[in-house]
C-alpha positions in Angstrom: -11.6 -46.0 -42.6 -12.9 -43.0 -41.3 -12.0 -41.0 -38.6 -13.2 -41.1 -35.0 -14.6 -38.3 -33.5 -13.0 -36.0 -31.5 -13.6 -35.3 -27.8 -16.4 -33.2 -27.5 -18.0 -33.4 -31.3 -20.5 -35.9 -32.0 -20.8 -38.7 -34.5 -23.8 -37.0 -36.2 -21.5 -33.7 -36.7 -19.3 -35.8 -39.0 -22.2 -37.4 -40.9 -21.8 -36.3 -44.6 -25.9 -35.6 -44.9 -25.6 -32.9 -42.1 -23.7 -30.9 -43.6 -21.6 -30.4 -40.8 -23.8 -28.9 -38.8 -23.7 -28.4 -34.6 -25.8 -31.1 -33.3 -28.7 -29.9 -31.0 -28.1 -32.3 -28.3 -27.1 -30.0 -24.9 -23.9 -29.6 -24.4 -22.9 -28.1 -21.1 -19.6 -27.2 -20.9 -18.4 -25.3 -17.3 -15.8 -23.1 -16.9 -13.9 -22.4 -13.8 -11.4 -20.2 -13.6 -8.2 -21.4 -11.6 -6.4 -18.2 -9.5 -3.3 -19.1 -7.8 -3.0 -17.8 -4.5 -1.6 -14.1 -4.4 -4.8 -13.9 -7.1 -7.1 -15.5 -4.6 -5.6 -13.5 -1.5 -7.4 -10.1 -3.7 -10.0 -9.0 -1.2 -13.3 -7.9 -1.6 -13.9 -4.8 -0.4 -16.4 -2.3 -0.9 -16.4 -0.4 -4.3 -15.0 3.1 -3.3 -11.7 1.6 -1.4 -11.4 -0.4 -4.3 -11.1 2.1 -6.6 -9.0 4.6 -3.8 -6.7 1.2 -4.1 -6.5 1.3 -8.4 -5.8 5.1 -7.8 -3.0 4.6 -5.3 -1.5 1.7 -7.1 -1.2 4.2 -10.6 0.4 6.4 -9.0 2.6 4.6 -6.1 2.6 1.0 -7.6 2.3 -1.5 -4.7 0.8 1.2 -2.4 -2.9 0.1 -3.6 -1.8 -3.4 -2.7 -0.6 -2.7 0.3 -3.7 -0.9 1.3 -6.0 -3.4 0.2 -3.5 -5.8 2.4 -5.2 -4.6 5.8 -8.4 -4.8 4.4 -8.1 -8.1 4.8 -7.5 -7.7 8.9 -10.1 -5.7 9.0 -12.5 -8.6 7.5 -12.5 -8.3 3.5 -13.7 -11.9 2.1 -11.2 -13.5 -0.4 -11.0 -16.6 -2.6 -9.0 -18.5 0.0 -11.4 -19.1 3.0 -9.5 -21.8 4.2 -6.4 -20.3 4.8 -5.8 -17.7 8.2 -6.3 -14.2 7.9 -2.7 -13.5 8.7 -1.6 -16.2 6.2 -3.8 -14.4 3.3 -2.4 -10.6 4.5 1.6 -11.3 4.4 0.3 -13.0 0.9 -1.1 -9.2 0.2 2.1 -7.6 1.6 4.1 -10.2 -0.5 2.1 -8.9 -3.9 2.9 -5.5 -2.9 6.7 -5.7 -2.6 6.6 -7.9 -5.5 5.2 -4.6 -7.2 7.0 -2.4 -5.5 10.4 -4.0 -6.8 9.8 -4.8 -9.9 8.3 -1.5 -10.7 12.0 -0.2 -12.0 11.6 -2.3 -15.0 7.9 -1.2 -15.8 6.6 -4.9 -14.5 5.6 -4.4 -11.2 3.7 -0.8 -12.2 1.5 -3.2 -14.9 1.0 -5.8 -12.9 0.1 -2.9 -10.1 -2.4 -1.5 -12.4 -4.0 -4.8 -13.3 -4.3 -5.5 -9.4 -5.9 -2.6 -9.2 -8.7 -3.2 -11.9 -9.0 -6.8 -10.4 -9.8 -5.2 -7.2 -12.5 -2.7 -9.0 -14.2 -5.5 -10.8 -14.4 -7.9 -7.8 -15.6 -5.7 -5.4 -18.3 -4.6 -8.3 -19.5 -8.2 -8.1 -19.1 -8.4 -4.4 -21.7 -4.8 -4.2 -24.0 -6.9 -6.9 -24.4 -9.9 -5.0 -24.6 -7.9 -1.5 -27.6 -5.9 -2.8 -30.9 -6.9 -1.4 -33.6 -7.5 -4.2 -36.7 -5.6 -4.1 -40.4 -7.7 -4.3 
């Protein structure tokens, strides 16, 4: 008795006179990435505050954060479009004390730092995608 195929191979994949080969047949496979929300509340602000933001959360971890925190009043775009725009800045300011306090034990200052790059690479997508295309 042989084997079933698992989920996502094919029967012909198994077949001894392939050779084990990939079968041709398309495959698409999607991936999403799933951020919870103090991920999602990350704004998307323009490339030089975002990287002012990476700077200040090096040095000061949390201060970046909280920075990037009023952004959002003043009309950054997040990943959470449903929520208010108070909701998504005390979830900024929560981040940011999270950072701040757990910076004795060298946590909060990584996870400041890596907030920081987050910010650089989204808005480096965000200036991407805002720039017109020429004809």
């Amino acid at each position: 008795m042989e084997p079933s195929p698992k989920d996502g191979e094919s029967a012909a994949a198994t077949e001894p006179g392939r050779g084990g080969a990939a079968p041709s047949s398309g495959v698409v496979v999607q991936v999403r990435e799933k951020k919870g929300p103090l991920r999602a509340a990350i704004p998307y602000m323009p490339f030089p505050v975002a990287v002012i933001c990476l700077f200040l959360n090096t040095f000061v971890p949390g201060l970046g954060t909280l920075v990037s925190a009023f952004t959002v009043l003043c009309g950054a775009r997040t990943d959470l479009p449903e929520r208010h725009v108070c909701c998504v800045f005390w979830l900024n300011v929560a981040a940011a004390l999270i950072q701040i306090l757990t910076a004795i034990v060298m946590v909060g200052w990584i996870m400041s730092i890596f907030w920081g790059m987050d910010m650089v690479i989204l808005a480096s997508k965000y200036s991407e995608l805002a720039l017109p295309t020429s004809p």
